[in-house]
N, C-alpha and C positions, 0 to 999 in steps of 0.2 A: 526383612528389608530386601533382600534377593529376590522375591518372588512380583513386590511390589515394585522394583525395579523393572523385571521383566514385563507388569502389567506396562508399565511405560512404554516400553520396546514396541510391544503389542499396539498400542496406540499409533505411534507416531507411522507402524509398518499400515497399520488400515489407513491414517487418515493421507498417506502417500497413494498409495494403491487404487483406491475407494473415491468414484464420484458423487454416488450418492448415498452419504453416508447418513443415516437419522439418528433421532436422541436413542432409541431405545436399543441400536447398535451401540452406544457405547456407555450402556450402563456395567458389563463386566467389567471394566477398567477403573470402576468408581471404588476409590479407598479413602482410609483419613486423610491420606496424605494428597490426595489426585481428588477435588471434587469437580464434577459436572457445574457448567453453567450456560446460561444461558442468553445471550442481550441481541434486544429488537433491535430493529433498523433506527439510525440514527440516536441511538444510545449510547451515552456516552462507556467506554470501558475502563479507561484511563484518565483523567483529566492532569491536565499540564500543571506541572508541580508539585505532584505525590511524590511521594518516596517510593523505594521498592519493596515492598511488603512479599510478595510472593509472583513464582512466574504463572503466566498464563499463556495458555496451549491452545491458539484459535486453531479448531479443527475443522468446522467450513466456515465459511461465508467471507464478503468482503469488509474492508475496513480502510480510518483512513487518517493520516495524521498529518495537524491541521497546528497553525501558529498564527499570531495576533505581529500583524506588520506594525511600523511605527505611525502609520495615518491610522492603524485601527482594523484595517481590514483583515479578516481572517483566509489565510492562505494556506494551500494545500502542499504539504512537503511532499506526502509519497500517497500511493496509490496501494494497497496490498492483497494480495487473496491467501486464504490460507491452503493449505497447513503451515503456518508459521508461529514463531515464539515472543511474545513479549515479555521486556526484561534482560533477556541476555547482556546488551551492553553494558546498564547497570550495575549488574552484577559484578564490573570489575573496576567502576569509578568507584572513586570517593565519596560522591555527597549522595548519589545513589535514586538522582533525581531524575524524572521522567520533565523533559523540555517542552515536549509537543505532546496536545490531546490526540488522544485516540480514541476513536468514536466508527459505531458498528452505521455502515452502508446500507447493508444485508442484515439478515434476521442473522446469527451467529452463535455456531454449536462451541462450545468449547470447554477446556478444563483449568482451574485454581492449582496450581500444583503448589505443595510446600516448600518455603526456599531453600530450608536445611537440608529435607531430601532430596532437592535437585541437584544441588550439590556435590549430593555423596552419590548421586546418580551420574552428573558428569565424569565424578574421578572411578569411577568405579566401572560402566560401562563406554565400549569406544564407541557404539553405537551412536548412543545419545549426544557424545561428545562431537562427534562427524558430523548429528543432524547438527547439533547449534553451531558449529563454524562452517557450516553452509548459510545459514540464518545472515549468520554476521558477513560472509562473504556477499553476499546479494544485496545486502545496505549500503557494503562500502562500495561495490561496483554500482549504486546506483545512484549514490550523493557525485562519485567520480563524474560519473559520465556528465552527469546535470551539470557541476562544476567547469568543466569540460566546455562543452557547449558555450555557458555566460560567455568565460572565455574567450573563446575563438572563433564563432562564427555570428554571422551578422545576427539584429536582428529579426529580420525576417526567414532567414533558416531556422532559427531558433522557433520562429512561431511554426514554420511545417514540421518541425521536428516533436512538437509540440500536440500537431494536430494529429499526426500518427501516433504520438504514444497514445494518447487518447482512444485512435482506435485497435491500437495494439491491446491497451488497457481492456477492452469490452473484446475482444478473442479476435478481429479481425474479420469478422461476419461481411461476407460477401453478399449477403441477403438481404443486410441490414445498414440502412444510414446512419450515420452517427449523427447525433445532435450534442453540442456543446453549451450547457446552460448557466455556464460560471461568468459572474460580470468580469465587466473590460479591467475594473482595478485590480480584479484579483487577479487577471493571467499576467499583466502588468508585474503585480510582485512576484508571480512566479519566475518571470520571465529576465528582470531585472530591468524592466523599461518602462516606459510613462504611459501614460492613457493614452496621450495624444499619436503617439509612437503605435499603439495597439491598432486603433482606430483608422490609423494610415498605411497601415500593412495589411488590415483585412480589406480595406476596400481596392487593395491593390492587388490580392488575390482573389478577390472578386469580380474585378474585372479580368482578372488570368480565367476564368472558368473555372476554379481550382477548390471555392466556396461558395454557398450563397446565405443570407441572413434573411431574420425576419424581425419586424419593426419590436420585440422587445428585445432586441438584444441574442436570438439565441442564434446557433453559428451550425447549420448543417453543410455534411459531406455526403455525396454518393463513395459508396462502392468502388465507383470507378475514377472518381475525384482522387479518394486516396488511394487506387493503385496508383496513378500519375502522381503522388507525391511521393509513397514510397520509390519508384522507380528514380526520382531526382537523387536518393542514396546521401539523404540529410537524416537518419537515422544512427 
């Protein structure tokens, strides 16, 4: 068990470390207890409503999890990249139920860990213990802040704060435009506002210089767009 512990260690130290990590780097790590997996883009990994059967260790790619509004529409809770852990919270509820799908963005490396030994891997190494209450620390500082925001600022701060995660989300590429291809109703339920409310705040930063659209609906920024919204410091 010790040894298999330490293959854990090992992992979670590469996939910290390591940008570009392939499958056949992390077949040493592969045990009963740790297996290798693998899910395409836009595969589902999780679907909403499972139980927690075992954790799983995204070690690259993006991912994203996603909830069914009360009109139907499906809405995006969080954005994630890994290396991170699904399961942790879980693991210390009651009914042990997974709320929102999670569903692979990106083609994504990753490992099935078994729950029993994760366990005795948490009480056992502080390591492991430190990665997963970082995990959990970045979820609750990220529900916070979004919380935060409904809140207390309008909504049209809410929508630039909105448009830089966005480009925060995609690394901030100075080189690169952002294009936004999510319909009106769904940044609406992100957002906690109405279509008509969406609809009236883009074309009001539209006329700021701030956005510009194109007749389906999608929502591009310059580079230089969003340094001027970052610099407003609605972040």
């Amino acid at each position: 068990m010790e040894k298999t512990i330490e293959k854990l260690e090992g992992l979670i130290k590469l996939a910290e470390n390591s940008s570009n990590i392939r499958s056949k780097d992390l077949q040493p790590f592969v045990n009963p207890n740790m297996l290798f997996a693998y899910y395409e883009k836009e595969e589902t990994i999780i679907p909403c409503g499972q139980k927690l059967s075992e954790i799983i260790y995204i070690v690259k790619g993006e991912f994203i999890l996603t909830r069914n509004s009360i009109e139907g529409n499906q809405v995006m809770i969080a954005r994630v990249w890994g290396p991170d852990f699904l399961g942790i919270p879980q693991l210390v509820t009651k009914d042990k139920i997974f709320y929102s799908q999670i569903s692979a963005i990106t083609n994504c490396l990753a490992f099935r860990i078994n729950l029993q030994f994760f366990k005795e891997a948490m009480m056992t190494s502080a390591f492991v213990s430190y990665t997963c209450v970082k995990s959990m620390a970045s979820s609750v500082v990220k529900n916070y802040r979004h919380i935060e925001r409904l809140r207390l600022f309008t909504p049209k701060e809410n929508m630039l704060s909105y448009l830089y995660r966005k480009w925060a989300e995609a690394g901030e590429d100075l080189q690169k435009p952002l294009c936004i291809t999510e319909k009106r109703a769904v940044i609406a339920d992100e957002l906690g506002i109405t279509v008509r409310t969406v609809c009236r705040i883009l074309s009001s930063l539209k006329e700021e210089g701030l956005i510009t659209t194109e007749k389906n609906g999608n929502i591009h920024c310059s580079p230089e767009q969003l340094v001027m919204i970052r610099k407003m410091n609605l972040i």
